[in-house]
C-alpha positions in Angstrom: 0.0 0.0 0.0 1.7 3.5 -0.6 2.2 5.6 2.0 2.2 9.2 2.9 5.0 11.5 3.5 5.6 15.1 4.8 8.0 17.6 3.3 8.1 20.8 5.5 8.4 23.9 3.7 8.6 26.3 6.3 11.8 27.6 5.1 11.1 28.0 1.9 7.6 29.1 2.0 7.0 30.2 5.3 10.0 32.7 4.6 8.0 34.2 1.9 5.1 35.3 4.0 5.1 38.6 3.2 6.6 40.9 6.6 7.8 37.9 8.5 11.2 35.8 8.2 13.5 34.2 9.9 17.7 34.0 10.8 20.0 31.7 9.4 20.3 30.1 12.7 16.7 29.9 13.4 16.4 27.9 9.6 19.0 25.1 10.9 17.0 24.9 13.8 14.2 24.4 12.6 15.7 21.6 10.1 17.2 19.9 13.6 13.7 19.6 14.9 12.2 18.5 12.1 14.7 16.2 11.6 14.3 15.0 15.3 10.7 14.7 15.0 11.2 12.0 11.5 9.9 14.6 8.7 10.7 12.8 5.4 12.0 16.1 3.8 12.6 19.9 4.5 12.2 23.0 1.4 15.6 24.2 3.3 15.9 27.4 0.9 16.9 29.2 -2.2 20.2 28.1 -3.5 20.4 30.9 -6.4 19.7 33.3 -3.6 23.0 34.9 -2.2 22.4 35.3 1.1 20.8 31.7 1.4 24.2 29.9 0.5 26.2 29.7 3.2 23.4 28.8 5.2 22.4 26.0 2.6 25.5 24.6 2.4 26.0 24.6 6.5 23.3 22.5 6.6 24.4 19.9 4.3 27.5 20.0 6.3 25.3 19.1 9.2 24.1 16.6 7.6 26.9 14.9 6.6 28.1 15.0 10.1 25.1 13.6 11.4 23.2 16.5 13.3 20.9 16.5 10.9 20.4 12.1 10.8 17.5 10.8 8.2 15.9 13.9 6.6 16.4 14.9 3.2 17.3 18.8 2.6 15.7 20.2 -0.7 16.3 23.0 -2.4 13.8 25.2 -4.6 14.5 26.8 -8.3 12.8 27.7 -10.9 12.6 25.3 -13.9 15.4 27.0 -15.8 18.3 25.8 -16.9 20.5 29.2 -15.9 19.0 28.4 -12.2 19.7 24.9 -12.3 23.4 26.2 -13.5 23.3 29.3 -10.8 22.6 26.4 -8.0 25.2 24.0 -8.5 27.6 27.4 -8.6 26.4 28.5 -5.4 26.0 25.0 -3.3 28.1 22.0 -5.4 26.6 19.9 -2.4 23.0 19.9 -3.2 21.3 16.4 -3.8 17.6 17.3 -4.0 16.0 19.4 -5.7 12.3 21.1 -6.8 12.0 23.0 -10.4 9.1 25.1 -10.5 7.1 26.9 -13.5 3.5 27.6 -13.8 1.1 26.1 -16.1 -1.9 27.1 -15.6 -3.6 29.5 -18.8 -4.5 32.3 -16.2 -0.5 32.4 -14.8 1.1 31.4 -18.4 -0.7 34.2 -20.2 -0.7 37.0 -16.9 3.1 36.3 -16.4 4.5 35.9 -19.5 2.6 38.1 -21.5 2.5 36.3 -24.7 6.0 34.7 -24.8 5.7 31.8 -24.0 2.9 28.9 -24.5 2.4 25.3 -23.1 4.6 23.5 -25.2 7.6 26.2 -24.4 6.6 25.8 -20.3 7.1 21.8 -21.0 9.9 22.2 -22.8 11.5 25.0 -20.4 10.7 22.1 -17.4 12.2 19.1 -19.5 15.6 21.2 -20.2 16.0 22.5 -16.4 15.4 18.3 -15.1 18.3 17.5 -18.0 20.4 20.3 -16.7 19.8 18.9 -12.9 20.6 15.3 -13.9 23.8 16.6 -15.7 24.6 18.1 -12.2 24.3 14.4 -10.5 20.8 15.6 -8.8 19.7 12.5 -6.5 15.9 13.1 -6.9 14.4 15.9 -9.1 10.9 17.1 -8.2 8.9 19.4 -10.4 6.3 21.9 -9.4 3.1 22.7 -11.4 2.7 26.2 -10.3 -1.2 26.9 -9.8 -1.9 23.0 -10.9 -5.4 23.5 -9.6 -5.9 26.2 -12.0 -4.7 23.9 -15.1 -6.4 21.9 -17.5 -6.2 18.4 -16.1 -5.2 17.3 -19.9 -2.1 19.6 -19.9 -1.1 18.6 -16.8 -0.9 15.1 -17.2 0.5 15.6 -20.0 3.2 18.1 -18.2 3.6 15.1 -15.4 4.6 12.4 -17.9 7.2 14.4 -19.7 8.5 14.9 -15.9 8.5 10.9 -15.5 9.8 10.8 -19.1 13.2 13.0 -18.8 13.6 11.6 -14.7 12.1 13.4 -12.6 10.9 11.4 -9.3 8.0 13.3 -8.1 5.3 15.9 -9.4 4.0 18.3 -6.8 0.7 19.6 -7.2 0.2 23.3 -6.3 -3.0 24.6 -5.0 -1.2 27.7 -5.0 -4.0 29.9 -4.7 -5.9 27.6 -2.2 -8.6 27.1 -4.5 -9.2 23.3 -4.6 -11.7 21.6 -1.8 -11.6 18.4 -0.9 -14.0 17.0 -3.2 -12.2 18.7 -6.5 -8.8 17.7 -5.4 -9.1 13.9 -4.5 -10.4 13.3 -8.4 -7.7 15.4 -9.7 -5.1 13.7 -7.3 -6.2 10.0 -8.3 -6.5 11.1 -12.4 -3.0 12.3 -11.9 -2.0 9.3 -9.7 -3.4 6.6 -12.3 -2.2 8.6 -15.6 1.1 10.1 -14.8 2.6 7.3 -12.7 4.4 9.3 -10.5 4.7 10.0 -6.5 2.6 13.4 -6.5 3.1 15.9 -4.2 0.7 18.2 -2.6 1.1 21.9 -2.0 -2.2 23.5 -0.3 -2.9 27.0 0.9 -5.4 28.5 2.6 -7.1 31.0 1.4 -10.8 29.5 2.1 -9.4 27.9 4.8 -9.3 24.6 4.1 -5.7 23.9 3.6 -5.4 20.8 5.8 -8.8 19.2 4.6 -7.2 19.5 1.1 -4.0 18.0 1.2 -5.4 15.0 3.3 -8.2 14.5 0.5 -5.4 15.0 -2.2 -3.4 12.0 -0.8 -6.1 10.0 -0.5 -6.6 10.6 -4.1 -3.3 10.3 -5.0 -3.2 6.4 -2.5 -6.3 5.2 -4.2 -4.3 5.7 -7.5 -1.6 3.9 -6.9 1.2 6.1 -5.8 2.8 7.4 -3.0 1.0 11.2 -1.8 3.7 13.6 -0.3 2.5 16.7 1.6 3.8 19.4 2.1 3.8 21.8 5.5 4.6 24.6 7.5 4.9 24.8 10.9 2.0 26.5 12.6 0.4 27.0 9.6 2.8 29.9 8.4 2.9 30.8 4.7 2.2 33.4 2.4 -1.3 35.1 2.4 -3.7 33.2 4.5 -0.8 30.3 5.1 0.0 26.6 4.0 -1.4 23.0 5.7 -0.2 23.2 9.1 2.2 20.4 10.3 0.9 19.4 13.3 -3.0 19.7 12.8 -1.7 17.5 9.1 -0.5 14.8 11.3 -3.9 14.7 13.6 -5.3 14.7 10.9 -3.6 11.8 9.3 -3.6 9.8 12.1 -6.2 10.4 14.6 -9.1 11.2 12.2 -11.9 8.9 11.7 -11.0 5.9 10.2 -8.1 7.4 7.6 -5.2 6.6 9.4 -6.5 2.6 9.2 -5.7 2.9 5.6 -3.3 5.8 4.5 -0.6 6.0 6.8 2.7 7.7 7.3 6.0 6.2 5.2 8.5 7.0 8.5 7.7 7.1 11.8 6.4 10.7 13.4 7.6 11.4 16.9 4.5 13.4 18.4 6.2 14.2 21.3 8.1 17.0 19.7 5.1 19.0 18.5 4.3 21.1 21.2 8.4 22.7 21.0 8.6 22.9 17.5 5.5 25.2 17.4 6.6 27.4 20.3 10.0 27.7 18.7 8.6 28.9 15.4 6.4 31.2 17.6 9.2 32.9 18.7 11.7 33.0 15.8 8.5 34.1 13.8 7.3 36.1 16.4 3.8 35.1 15.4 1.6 34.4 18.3 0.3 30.7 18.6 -3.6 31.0 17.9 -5.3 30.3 21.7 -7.6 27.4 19.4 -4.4 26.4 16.8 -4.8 22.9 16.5 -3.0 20.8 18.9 -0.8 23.3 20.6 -2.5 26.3 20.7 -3.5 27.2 24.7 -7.1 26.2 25.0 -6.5 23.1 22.6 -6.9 20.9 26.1 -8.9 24.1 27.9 -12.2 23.0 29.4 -14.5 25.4 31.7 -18.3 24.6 30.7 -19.7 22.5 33.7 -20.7 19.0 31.5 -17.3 19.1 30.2 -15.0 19.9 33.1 -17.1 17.1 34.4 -16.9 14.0 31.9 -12.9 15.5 31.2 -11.9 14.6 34.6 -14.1 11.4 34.5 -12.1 10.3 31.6 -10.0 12.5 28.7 -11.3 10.8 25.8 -14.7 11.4 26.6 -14.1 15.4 25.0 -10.5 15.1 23.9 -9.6 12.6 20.7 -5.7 12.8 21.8 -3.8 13.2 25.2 -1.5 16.0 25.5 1.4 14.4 26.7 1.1 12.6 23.2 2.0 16.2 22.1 4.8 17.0 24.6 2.7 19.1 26.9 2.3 19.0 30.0 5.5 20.3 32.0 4.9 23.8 33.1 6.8 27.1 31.7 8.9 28.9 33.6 9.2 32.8 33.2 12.0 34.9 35.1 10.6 37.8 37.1 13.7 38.2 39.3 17.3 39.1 38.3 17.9 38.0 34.4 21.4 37.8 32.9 20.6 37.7 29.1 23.3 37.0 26.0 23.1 39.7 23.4 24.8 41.6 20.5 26.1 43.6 23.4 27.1 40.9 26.6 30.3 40.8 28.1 32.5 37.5 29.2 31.3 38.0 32.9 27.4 37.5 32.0 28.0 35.2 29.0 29.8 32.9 31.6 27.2 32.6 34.0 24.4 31.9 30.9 26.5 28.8 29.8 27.4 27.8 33.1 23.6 27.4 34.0 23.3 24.9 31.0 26.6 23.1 32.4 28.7 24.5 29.1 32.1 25.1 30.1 35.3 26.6 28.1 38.7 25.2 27.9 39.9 28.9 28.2 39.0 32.2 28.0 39.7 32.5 24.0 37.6 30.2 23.6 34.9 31.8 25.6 35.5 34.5 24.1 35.2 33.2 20.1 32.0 31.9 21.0 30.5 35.0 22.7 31.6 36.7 19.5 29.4 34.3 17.4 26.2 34.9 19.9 26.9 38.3 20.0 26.5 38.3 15.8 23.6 35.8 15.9 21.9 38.4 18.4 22.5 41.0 15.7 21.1 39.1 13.2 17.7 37.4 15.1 17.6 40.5 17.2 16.0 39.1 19.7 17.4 36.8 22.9 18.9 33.3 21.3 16.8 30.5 23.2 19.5 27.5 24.8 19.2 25.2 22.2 20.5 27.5 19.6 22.9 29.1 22.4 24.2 25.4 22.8 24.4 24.7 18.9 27.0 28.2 18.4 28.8 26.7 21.4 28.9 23.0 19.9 29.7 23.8 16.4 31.2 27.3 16.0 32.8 26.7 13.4 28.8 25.9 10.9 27.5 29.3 13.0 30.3 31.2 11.7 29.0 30.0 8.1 25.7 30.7 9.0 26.8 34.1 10.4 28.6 35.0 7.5 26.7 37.1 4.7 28.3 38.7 1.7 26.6 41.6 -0.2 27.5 41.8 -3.6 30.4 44.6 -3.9 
């Protein structure tokens, strides 16, 4: 039976939401945890984009080294063979990658204005997959920009020129987020049956039914014979109204009635790591977690009304379909309201001493104490805002990836 996967985009699409963003840093970490919670893949960036490239390529050192163990890092291009070129320039390392055009009529016509017409969007697509397997690409994906826009003719047509010239995967963009469930599971499984690849599917939400979507396109994708990959953000951050949340996708998937009996995840999920994940993208966001956001948000296990306060405490499942703890909830949260020694842009050895020391980090000598308050006091100046201990821990682990991650070069 084929199974379903999740490919996080949260740093590739999350990235884009228009006002928000995120540091270099806070982008590995995020990869880390995903990583440590069994995502099959994450977008991790823009590898023709300058700034991204130290960053991209720190990250393939990480996981080389085995910080980053079993997920697959994926970059994101456009279908065009002076990207695919411009890539391989910027970050010889990459193994994955996604090449993306549009194909829709309403995107082909508005965006290109008359230069170009299906057949040049396939043959643009097939030339940029040739140019990525000359490059010694691992697995090529290719995106159907606004797929739910497109004529379902074209774009299984578009699909099995992907499968033709190698590509491993077509991802199906609901890019305006204006599929339902109903539309997308027959357009899934017609895609599924006649194309004969792995589909991937992309869902936003701008009538709000982002989630509802992609779990109806893999079912439609399953019931055609392939494997359904879906893709995520974390917390539901994307552009405009946001993609399928990660966490409410795995409920979803496995706690919904009667799905998870029949589609089921490809690699093992570890729950537990939900709740910290969420809060951590909360704060390198800075993005407030929605009190009712599904899973993690604060009233998600909030009862007050008498009848269920009362069957609650009789038994949980009796008004909860899932135990927090599954989520790792449950320990309280701690907040300083005494004296507060914090690492910034502008700490000194004395106070960055006493940080590390309360998270039993020590230094062989002052220099190096001193070369790793240096990096914190740049990742400050970059995220400005205080570093949490985990990434605090990272610079002081592997200071010699931060400095890459640190590093940016304008363009002189």
């Amino acid at each position: 039976m084929p199974k379903i996967y999740l490919v996080d985009v949260t740093n590739r699409d999350g990235v884009q939401t228009a006002k928000l963003g995120l540091s270099k840093l806070e982008k590995t970490m995020i990869n880390i945890y995903l990583d440590e919670m069994g995502v099959f893949q994450s977008e991790f960036g823009f590898p023709t984009t300058r700034h991204e490239s130290n960053y991209l390529q720190a990250n393939l050192e990480l996981a080389k080294c085995g910080v980053i163990k079993n997920m697959r890092l994926e970059g994101w291009i456009r279908a065009m063979v002076a990207d695919v070129e411009l890539a391989y320039k910027m970050v010889p390392g990459l193994e994955h990658l996604n090449l993306s055009i549009s194909t829709s009529d309403q995107m082909i016509n508005g965006k290109f204005q008359g230069r170009k017409n299906r057949d040049d969007i396939i043959n643009d697509m097939i030339a940029a997959v040739e140019a990525a397997k000359a490059h010694g690409t691992k697995t090529i994906g290719v995106n159907a920009e606004d797929a739910s826009r497109t004529d379902i003719e074209y774009l299984i047509k578009f699909g099995k020129a992907a499968k033709e010239h190698g590509a491993v995967r077509l991802r199906y963009c609901d890019t305006l987020g204006y599929d339902n469930p109903f539309s997308i599971y027959e357009t899934a499984k017609a895609l599924s049956e006649n194309v004969g690849l792995p589909i991937e599917l992309h869902c936003h939400g701008d009538l709000g039914m982002a989630v509802a979507t992609s779990i109806a396109g893999a079912k439609g994708v399953i019931d055609g014979g392939q494997d359904a990959y879906i893709n995520t953000t974390i917390n539901g951050i994307g552009e405009r109204c946001g993609n399928a949340d990660l966490v409410a996708t795995i409920l979803a998937i496995t706690k919904s009635k009667g799905f998870g009996e029949k589609y089921k995840l490809g690699n093992g999920i570890d729950l537990s790591k939900a709740y910290k994940i969420a809060k951590f993208a909360s704060y390198a966001f800075e993005v407030p977690i929605p009190i009712n956001q599904v899973g993690v948000g604060a009233n998600a296990f909030a009862h007050e009304s008498g009848i269920h306060a009362d069957g609650v405490l009789k038994d949980p499942e009796n008004y909860e379909l899932y135990g927090f703890e599954e989520l790792g909830r449950g320990d309280p949260e701690l907040v300083e309201t005494g004296r507060e020694i914090c690492a910034g842009e502008y700490s000194g050895i004395s106070g960055f001493g006493h940080i590390m020391g309360n998270m039993s980090i020590s230094f062989k000598d002052k220099d190096e104490a001193n070369r790793i308050l240096e990096l914190v006091r740049y990742a400050n100046v970059e995220a400005q805002k205080p570093l949490t201990e985990d990434e605090l821990k990272f610079i002081a682990l592997y200071p010699d990836i931060a400095k890459k991650l640190l590093t940016l070069t304008p363009l002189e």
